[in-house]
Structure formats: C-alpha cells, structure tokens
N, C-alpha and C positions, 0 to 999 in steps of 0.2 A: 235632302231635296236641294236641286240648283235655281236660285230666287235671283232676279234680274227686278230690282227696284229704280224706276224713273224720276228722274228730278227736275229744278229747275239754277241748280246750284253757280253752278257757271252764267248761265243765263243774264240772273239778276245778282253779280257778286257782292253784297250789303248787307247788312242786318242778323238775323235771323231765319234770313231763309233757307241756310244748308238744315237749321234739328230738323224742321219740317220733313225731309225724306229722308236724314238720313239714321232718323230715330225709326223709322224702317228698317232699313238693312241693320244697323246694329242691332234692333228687338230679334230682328229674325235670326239672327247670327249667334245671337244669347241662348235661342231654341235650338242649336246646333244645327244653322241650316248651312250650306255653301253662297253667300250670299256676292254678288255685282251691283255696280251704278253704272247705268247709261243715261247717257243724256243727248237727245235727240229730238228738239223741240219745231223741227223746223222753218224757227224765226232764228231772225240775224242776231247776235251777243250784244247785249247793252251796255254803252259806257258810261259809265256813273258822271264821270266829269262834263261830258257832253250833254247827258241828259238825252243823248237819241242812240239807234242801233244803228251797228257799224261794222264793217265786214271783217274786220282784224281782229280777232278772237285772243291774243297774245295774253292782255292781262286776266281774262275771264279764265283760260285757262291755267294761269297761274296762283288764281285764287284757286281753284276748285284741285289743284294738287296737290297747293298746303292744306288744304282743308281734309282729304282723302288721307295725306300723310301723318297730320296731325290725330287722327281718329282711326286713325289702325289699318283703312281701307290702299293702301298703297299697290299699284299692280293689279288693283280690281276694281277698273273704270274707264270707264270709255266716254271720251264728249264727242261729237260728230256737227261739226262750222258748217250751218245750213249755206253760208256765203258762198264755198268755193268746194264743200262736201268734203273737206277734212277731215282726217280721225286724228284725237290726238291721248294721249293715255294709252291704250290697247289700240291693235293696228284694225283697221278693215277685215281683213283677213281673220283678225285674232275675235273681232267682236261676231263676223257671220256665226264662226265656229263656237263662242260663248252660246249664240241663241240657237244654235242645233241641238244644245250638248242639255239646255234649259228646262226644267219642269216649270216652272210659273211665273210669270212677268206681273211684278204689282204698278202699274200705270198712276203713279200717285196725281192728282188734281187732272189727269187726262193730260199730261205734260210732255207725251211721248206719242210722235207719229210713229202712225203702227206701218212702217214698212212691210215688206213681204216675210224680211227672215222674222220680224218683230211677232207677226201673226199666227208666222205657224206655230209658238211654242205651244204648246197641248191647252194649261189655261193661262188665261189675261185674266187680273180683277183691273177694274175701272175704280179708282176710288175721287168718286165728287166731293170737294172738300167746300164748296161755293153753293150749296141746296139752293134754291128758288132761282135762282141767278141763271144753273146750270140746265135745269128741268126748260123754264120756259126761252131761253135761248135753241133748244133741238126742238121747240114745237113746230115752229115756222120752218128748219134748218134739216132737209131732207141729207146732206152731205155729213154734218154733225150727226143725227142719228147714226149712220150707218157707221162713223167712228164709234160711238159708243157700243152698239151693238154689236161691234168685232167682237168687243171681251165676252169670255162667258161668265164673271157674274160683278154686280153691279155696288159698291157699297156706297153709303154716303154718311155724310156728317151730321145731316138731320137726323136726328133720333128719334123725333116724332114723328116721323114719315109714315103716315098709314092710320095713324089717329081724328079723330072726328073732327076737333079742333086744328088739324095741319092746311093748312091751304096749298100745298104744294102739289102743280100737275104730277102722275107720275109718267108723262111722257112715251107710255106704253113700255116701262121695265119697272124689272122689279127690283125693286130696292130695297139693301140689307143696312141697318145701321151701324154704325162704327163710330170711332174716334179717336183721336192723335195719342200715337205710342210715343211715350216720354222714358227715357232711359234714366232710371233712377239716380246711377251712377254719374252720369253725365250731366248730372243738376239735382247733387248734394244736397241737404240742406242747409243754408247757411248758420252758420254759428256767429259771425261778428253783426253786432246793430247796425240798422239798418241807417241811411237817413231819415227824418220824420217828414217824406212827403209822397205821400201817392202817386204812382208813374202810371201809364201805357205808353205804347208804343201803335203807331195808327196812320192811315190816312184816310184824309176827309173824303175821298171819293175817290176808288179805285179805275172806275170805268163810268163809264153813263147810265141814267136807269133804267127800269126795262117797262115796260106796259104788258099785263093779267089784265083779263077780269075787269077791264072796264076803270082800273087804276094803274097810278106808279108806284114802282114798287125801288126804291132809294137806299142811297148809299148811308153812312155815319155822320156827316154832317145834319141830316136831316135830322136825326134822333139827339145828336148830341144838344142843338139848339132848346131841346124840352130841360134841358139839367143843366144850362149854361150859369144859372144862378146857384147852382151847388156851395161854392167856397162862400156864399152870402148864409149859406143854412147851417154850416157847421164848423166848428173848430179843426180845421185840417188845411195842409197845404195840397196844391196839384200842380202835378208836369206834365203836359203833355210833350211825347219826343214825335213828331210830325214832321210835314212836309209845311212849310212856317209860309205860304202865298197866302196867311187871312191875319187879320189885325188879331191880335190877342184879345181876349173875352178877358172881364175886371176876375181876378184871383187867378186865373191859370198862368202859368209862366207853360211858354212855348218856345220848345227846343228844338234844333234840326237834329231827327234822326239820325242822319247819318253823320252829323258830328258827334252825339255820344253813343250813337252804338252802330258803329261801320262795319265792321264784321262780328261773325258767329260769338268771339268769346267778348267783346266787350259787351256785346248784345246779351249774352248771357250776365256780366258784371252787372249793368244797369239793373234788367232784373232783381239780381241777388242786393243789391244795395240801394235797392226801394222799401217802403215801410209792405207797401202791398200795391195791387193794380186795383184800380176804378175804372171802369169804361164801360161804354153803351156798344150796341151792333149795329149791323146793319140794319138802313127801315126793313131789307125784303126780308131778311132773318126772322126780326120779332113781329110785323103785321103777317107772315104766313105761320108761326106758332111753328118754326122748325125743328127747336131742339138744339139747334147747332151750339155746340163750345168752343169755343178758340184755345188752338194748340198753343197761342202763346199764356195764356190763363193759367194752363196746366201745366208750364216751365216755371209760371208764379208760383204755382199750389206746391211743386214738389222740390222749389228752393226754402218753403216754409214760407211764403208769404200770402199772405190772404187777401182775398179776390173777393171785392165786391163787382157785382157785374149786373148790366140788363138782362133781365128774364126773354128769354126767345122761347120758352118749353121747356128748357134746358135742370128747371127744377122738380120738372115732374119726374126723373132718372136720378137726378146727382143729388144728394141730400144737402140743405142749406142750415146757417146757423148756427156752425161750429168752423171756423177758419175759411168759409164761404159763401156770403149772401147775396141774393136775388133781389132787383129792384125793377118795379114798373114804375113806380111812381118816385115824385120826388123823396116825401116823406120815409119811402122805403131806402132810398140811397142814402139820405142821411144817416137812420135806424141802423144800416148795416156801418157805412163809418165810426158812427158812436162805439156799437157794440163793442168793433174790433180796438180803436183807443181804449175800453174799456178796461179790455184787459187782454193784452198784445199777446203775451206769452202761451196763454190757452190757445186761442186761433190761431197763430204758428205753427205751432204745433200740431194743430189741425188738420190745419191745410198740408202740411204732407201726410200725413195721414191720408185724406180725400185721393193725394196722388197715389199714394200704392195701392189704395183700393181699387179707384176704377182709371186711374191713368199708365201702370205698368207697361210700358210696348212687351213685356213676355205674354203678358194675360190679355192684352188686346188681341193681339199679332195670334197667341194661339184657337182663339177664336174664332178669329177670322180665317184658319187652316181650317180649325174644324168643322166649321159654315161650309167650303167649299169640297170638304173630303167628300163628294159623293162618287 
C-alpha cells in the first residue's frame, strides 16, 4: 500500500518534533508499506531565532532534509512554503502524481490542509493527538468540522474516549483510540548511566484555554502549580528543559529547551541521559479523564527509563508499577520516585518492556490498518 504521512517537521524545526510523524512513516515502512512525507500546513515556517513566522522557508527546509536524509526517507518528501506556494523536496508535479498514485493519507495532529489532490486519495485517517483541546475547538467551528470530516475515519489519543468517566464532546464523530508509534530501533535502550536527575521536556502553556461546560479547561502550568513542592517531599533532583519566561520554583533547575535539546537527535540524547521523566498534563487532559499519553513518555519507556506521570485515565489501559507510575496526588508522585530510586535496575528494565508491549509503531500502526480494512 502507498501511505502519504503528514507532518509538522519543517514547520517547527526544534526538539523532538520530527519522531512525532516520523515514527509514522517508519512503523509503516517496517509493515512493508511504500511510505511518503508531505508537509503542507498552510501556515508560514517559523524561525526559531526570531521567534515569529516568516516567509523564507531556506533553513526549515534544510532541517527537514537532514532529517529525511538522516533517517533513510531521502527522495520521499515533499514541503510545500504556504508564503509564496513553493515545493521543495519533490516537485509540484511530482507530489500531484504521489497523491494520485496514493492508497491512504495519515493526517497526523490534523497538520495537513486537505487540498483537492490531498482528498481525493480513497482513505484520510485524521489522527487528534490534542483530545479535549480538539473535540471542543470544532463545536463552535463549522469550517473545522467540515476539515475533520473530509477524512473517513477519525483516531485519537484519548483512549478513554467513550467511557462514563471521559468528559470529552465527541463533536459528532466517532472516535477510534490510538497512540504514538515509537520505533524500537530508533530509541535503543540505553545501556550507559544515566544522570541522577529527572527530566521533561514541556511548555507551560501551548495556547490559551478553552471554556466546556460551564469551565476552563487549562494548559500544564495549571497542574504543575499542585506538585511545585515535589523536590521538598522526596530525595531526587528535577529539570525541567522549557520555555524559561517564569521564575524558577525552589528545587527545579530550568533549562531552555532549545538549548539542550534543539533538534531530533540531541532531543533524543537528553532523553537517554536522564535517570527517568516526572511530569504532570495538561488541566484539559486530566479534568476530562482522557486517557491521553504523551509520545514523548514513550521515547522515555523504550530508551529504558521510567516515567512517572500524572494520571489523565491513562492507567486504566497501560499497567503501572513496574518501570511506570501514575500520580494524582502528591503523595502518589512521591511513591512512584521512591519506588523507582528504590531499585533503578528493575524499572529500567521495565519500562522498555512497557514500550514493546503497547508502544511498538509495527503493532500500533497495524492496528490502526486493521481498524480501517473495511
């Protein structure tokens, strides 16, 4: 089958953003599929240094060639510069004829305007990686349904979607649950020690918050303020690697992202050369009982390092306890720190364990085929 996976790689070229789709196209390509990258988001390219979007696409698409280059995808990608309609990678020409020639276009985060040639391929999956955020943004947004609704079928990262306890509209679709395909390969487990300090990687507020239901429904700052007193309750260090615009909280040392981890592979180093991740969600996450897990969690789990995290639902699916613990409360975020000090080597181990179970992008990704083979 010929898979047309959409990104935002070029887009935002920093961080960690290229595993996000492109543990996509590689899952799929591992199932021996013929796999592409488009990228076509119909916003202008952002320049890191400037901090705003800018219509000269030169270094964006210069990240996203090493990126493509380095990771095997070379000659199978396309960006298209909303500024001036640019193609660059594959020609115009050459990308109509990719989505002629298409069986299925995965729309990861909804990141890909669906042009005319973009629509006709037979199926679109929509995949919502942002649950509650996404749902109540198309309630009001008759022009956003009608994007969503192009695709014929709909997945999302809430995995409690549908459950008594989710709070989540479902916007009039149905939603299939899913979650971030991590290539095993592509995040080893590490074998050398770690440092001894608990990392994420995060920002305090992605966007504004949204109003459900008679409430706000909030970004990671809000949650985080409940466990600001963490390094006061237990024997451990914290980093957070952010966006550094708030005074530092007593015990966290705050780092700017993008100076220790600016692209894909150092992003991945930080990772690997953390003891494990600690980090809370989003409020709309855990007050709607999502389910959601963060794909970055699961680059933790399957480099061997264990993840304590806020519960959103998220442990009623993925089993806690062993290289992975759930906290709502403070006492529970400590409990899971202890544990894993306790005895590092067991929950390492674990925690890649955890990933080949339910994180493989082969055993997600074929899933997600077989969900849609009707």
């Amino acid at each position: 089958m010929r898979i047309i996976v959409t990104g935002l790689i070029a887009q935002y070229p920093l961080g960690g953003v290229a595993w996000d789709y492109l543990q996509y196209a590689e899952g799929f390509r591992q199932l021996e599929h013929d796999v592409f990258y488009l990228e076509d988001s119909e916003t202008w390219p952002y320049d890191i240094a400037g901090q705003t979007f800018v219509a000269d696409c030169t270094a964006n698409v210069a990240h996203l060639r090493e990126v493509m280059e380095r990771l095997g995808f070379a000659g199978r990608w396309a960006y298209r510069n909303s500024a001036d309609h640019s193609y660059h990678g594959m020609t115009e020409v050459e990308t109509k004829q990719l989505c002629a020639s298409a069986d299925l276009l995965v729309n990861v985060s909804g990141s890909c305007w669906l042009r005319p040639e973009y629509a006709a391929i037979p199926k679109k999956i929509f995949i919502d990686s942002d649950p509650m955020f996404t749902q109540v943004a198309m309630l009001p947004n008759r022009s956003m349904q009608e994007r969503v609704r192009a695709h014929e079928f709909h997945f999302t990262f809430a995995e409690n979607i549908g459950a008594l306890d989710c709070r989540i509209p479902d916007a009039g679709i149905r939603w299939l649950p899913t979650r971030q395909p991590v290539v095993l390969d592509w995040f080893p487990q590490a074998t050398e020690p770690p440092r001894d300090v608990w990392t994420t990687v995060m920002n305090w507020a992605s966007y504004k918050p949204c109003e459900f239901d008679g409430e706000t429904w909030g970004q990671k700052a809000v949650e985080f303020e409940r466990f600001a007193e963490l390094p006061q309750r237990v024997n451990a260090s914290f980093e957070l690697a952010c966006s550094t615009e708030r005074q530092s909280e007593p015990g966290w040392k705050l780092v700017a992202s993008v100076e220790v981890a600016p692209d894909p592979w150092r992003y991945r180093d930080y990772l690997r050369q953390s003891k494990g991740e600690w980090s809370v969600a989003k409020e709309g996450y855990v007050k709607s009982r999502s389910g959601w897990f963060s794909c970055r969690s699961a680059c933790y789990l399957a480099l061997g390092r264990p993840c304590v995290l806020q519960d959103t639902g998220w442990s009623k699916i993925i089993p806690t306890g062993h290289g992975l613990f759930a906290f709502s409360t403070m006492e529970e975020a400590v409990a899971g720190i202890t544990a894993v000090n306790a005895d590092y080597t067991m929950h390492s181990a674990a925690a890649r364990r955890l990933a080949e179970e339910f994180f493989d992008a082969r055993k997600v990704l074929e899933k997600m085929l077989e969900t849609i083979a009707v």
